[in-house]
N, CA, C and O atoms as a Tinker XYZ file with bonds, in Angstrom:
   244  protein
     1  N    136.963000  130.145000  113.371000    73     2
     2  CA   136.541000  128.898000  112.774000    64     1     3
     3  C    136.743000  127.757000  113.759000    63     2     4     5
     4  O    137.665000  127.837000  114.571000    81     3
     5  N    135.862000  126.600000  113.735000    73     3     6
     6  CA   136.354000  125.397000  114.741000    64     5     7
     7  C    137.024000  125.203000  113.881000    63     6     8     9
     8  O    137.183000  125.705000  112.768000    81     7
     9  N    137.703000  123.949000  114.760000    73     7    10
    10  CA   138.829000  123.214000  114.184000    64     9    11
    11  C    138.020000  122.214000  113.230000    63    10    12    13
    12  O    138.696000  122.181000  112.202000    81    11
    13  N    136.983000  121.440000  113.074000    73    11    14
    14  CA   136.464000  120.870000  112.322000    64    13    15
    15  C    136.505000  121.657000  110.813000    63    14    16    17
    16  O    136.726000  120.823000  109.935000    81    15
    17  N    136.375000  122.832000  110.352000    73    15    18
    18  CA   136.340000  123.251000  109.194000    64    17    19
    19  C    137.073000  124.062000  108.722000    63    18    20    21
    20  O    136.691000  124.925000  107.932000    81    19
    21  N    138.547000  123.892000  109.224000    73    19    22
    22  CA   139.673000  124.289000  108.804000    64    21    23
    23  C    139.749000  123.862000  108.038000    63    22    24    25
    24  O    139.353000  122.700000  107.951000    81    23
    25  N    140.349000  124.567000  106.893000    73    23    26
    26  CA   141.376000  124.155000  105.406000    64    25    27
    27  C    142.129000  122.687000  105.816000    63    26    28    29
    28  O    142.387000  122.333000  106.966000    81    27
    29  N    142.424000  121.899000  104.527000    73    27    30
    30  CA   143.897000  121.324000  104.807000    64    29    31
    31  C    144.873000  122.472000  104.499000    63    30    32    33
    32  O    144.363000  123.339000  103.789000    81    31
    33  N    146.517000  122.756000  104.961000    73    31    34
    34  CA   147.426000  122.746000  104.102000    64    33    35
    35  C    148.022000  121.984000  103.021000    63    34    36    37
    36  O    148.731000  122.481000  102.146000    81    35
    37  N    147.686000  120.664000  103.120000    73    35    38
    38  CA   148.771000  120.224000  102.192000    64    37    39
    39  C    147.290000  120.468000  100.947000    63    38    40    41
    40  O    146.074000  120.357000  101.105000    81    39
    41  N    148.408000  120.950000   99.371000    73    39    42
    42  CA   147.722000  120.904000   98.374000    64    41    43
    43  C    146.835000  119.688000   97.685000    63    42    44    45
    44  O    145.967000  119.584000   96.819000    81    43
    45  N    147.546000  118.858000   98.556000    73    43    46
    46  CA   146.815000  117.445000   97.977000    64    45    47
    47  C    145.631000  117.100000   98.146000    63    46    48    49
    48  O    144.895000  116.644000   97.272000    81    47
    49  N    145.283000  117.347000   99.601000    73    47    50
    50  CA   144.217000  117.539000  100.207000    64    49    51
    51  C    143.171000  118.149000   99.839000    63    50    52    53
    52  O    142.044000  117.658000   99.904000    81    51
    53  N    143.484000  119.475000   99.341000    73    51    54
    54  CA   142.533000  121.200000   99.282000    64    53    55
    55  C    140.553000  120.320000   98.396000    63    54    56    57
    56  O    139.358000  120.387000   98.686000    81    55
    57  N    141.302000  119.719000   97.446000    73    55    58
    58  CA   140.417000  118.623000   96.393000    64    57    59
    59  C    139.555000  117.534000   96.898000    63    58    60    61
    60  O    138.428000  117.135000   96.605000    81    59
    61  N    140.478000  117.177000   97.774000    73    59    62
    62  CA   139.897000  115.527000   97.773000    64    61    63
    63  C    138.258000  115.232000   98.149000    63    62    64    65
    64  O    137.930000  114.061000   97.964000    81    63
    65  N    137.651000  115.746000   98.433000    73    63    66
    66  CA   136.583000  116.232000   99.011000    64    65    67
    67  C    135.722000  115.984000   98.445000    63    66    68    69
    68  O    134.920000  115.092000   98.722000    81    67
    69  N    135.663000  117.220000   96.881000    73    67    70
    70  CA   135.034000  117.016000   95.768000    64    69    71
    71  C    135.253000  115.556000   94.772000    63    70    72    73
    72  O    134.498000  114.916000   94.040000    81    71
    73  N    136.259000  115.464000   95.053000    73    71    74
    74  CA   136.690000  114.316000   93.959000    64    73    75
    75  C    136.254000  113.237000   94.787000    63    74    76    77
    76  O    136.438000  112.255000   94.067000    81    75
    77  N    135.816000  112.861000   95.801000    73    75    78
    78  CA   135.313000  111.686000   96.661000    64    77    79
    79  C    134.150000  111.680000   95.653000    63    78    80    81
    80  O    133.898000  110.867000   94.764000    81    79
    81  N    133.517000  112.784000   96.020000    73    79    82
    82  CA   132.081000  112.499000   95.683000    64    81    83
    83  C    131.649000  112.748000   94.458000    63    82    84    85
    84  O    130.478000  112.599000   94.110000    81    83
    85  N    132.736000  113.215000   93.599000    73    83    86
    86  CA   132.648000  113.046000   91.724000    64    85    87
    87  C    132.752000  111.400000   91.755000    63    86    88    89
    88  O    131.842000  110.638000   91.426000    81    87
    89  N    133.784000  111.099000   92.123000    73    87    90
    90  CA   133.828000  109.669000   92.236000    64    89    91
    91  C    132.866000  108.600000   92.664000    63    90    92    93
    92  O    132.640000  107.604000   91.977000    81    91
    93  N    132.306000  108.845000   93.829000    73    91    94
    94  CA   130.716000  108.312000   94.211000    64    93    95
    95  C    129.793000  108.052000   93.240000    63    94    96    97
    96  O    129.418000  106.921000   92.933000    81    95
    97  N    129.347000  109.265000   92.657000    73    95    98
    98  CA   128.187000  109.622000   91.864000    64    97    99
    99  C    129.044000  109.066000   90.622000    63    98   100   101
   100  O    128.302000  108.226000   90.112000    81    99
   101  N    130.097000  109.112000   89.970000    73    99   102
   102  CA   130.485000  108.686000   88.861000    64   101   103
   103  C    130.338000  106.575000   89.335000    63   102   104   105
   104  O    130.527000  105.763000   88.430000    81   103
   105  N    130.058000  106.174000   90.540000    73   103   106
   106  CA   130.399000  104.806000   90.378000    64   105   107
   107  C    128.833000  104.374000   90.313000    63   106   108   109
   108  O    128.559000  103.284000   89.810000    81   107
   109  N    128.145000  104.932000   90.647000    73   107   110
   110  CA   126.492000  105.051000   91.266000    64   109   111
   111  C    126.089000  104.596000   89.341000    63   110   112   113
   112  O    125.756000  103.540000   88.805000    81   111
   113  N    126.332000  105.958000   88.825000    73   111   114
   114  CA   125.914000  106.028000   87.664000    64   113   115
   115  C    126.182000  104.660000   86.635000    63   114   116   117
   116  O    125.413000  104.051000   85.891000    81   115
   117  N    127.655000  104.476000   86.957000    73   115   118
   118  CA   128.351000  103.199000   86.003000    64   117   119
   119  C    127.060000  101.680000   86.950000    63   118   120   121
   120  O    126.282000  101.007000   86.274000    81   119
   121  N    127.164000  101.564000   88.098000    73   119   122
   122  CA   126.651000  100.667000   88.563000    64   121   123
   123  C    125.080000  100.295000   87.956000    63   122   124   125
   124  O    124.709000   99.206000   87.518000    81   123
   125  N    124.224000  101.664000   88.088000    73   123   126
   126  CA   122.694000  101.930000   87.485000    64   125   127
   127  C    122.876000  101.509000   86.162000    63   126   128   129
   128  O    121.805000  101.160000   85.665000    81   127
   129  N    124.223000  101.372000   85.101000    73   127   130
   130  CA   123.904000  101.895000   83.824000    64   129   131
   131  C    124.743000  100.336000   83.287000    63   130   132   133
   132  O    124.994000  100.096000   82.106000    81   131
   133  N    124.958000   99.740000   84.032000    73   131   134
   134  CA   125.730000   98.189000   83.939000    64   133   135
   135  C    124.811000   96.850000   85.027000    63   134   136   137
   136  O    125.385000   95.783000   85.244000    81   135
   137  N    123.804000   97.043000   85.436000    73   135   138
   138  CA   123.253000   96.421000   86.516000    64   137   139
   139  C    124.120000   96.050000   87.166000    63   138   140   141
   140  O    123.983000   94.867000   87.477000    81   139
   141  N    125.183000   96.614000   87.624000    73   139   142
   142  CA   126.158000   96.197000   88.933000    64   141   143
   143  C    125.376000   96.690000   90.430000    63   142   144   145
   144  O    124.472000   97.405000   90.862000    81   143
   145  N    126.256000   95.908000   90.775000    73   143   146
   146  CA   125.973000   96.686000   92.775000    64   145   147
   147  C    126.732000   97.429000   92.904000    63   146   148   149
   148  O    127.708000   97.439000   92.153000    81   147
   149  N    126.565000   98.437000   94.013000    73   147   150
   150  CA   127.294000   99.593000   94.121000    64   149   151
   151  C    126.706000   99.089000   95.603000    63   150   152   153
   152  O    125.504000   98.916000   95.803000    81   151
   153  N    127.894000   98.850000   96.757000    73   151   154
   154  CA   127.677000   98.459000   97.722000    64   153   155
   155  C    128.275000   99.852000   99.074000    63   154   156   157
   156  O    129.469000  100.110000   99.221000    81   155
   157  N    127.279000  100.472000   99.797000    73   155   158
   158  CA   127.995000  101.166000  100.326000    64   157   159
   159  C    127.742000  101.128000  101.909000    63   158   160   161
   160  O    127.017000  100.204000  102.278000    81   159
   161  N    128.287000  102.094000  103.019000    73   159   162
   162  CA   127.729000  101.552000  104.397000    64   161   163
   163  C    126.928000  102.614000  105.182000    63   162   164   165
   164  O    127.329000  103.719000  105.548000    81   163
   165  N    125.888000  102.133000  105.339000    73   163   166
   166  CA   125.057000  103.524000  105.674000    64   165   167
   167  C    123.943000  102.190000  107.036000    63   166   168   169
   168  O    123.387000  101.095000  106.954000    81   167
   169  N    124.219000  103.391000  108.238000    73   167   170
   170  CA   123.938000  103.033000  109.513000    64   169   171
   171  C    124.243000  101.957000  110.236000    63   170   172   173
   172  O    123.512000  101.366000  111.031000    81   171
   173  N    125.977000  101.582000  109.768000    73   171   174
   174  CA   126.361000   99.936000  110.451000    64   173   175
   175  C    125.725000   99.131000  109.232000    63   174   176   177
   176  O    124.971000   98.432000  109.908000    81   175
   177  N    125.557000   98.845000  108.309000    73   175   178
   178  CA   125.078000   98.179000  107.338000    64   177   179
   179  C    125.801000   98.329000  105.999000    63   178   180   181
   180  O    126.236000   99.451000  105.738000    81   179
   181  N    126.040000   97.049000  104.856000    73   179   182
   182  CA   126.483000   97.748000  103.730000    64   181   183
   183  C    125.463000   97.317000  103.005000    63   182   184   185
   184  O    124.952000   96.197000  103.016000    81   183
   185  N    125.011000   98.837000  101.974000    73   183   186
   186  CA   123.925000   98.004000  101.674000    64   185   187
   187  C    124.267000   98.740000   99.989000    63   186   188   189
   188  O    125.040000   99.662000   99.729000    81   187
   189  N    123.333000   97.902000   98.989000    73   187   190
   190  CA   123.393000   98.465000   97.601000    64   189   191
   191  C    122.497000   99.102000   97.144000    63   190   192   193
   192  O    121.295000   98.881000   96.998000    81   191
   193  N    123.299000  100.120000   96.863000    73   191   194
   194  CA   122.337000  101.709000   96.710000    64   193   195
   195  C    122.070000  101.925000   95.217000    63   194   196   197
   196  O    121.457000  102.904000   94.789000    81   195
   197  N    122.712000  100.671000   94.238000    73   195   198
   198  CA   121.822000  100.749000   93.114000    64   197   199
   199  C    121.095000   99.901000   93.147000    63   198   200   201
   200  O    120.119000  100.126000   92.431000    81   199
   201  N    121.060000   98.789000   93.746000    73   199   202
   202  CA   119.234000   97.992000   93.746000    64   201   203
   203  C    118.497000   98.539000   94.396000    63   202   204   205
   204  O    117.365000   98.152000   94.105000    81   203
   205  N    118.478000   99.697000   95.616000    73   203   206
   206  CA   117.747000  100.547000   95.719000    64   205   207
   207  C    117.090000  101.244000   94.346000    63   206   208   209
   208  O    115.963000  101.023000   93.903000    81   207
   209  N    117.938000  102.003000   93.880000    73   207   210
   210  CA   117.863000  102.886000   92.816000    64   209   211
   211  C    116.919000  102.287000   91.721000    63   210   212   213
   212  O    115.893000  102.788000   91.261000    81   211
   213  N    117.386000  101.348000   91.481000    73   211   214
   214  CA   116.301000  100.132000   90.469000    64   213   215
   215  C    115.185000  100.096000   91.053000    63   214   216   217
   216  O    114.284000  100.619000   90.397000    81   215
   217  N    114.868000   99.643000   92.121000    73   215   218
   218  CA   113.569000   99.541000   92.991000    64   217   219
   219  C    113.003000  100.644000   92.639000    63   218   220   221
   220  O    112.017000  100.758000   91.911000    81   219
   221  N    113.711000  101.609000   93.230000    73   219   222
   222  CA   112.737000  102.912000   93.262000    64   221   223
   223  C    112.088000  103.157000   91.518000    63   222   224   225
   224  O    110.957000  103.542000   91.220000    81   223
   225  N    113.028000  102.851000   90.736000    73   223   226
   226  CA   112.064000  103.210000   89.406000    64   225   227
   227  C    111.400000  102.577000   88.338000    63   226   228   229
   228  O    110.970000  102.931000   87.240000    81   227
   229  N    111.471000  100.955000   89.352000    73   227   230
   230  CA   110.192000  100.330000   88.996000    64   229   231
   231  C    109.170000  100.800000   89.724000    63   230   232   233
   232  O    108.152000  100.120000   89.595000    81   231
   233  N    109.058000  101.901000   90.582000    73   231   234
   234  CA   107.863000  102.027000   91.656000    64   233   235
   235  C    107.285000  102.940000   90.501000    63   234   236   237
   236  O    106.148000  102.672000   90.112000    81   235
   237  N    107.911000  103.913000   89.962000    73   235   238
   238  CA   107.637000  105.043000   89.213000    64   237   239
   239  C    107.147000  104.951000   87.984000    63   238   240   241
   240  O    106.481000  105.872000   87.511000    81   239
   241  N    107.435000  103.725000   87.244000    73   239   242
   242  CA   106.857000  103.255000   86.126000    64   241   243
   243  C    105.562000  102.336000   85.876000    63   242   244
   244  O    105.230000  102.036000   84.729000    81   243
């Protein structure tokens, strides 16, 4: 295995991974479902990925 996709040992760790991104998608959802921003950083930029999300499904309607 590289060293990049080694296990953690500590038990605390083994999770965190999944629970980042339960957490993500659980803030995404609250943000879409409250017209909040959900501000995140994608390419040197922070940008809000639920007024994206809005955008996109006024395109669709």
């Amino acid at each position: 295995m590289s060293p990049d996709k080694r296990l953690p040992t500590d038990p605390d760790l083994l999770g965190s991974m999944q629970a980042m991104k339960r957490a993500a998608r659980r803030a995404r959802e609250i943000a879409e479902a409250t017209n909040a921003p959900c501000y995140v950083m994608q390419d040197g930029k922070i940008v809000d990925i639920a007024k994206k999300s809005r955008s996109d499904d006024k395109r669709k309607t």
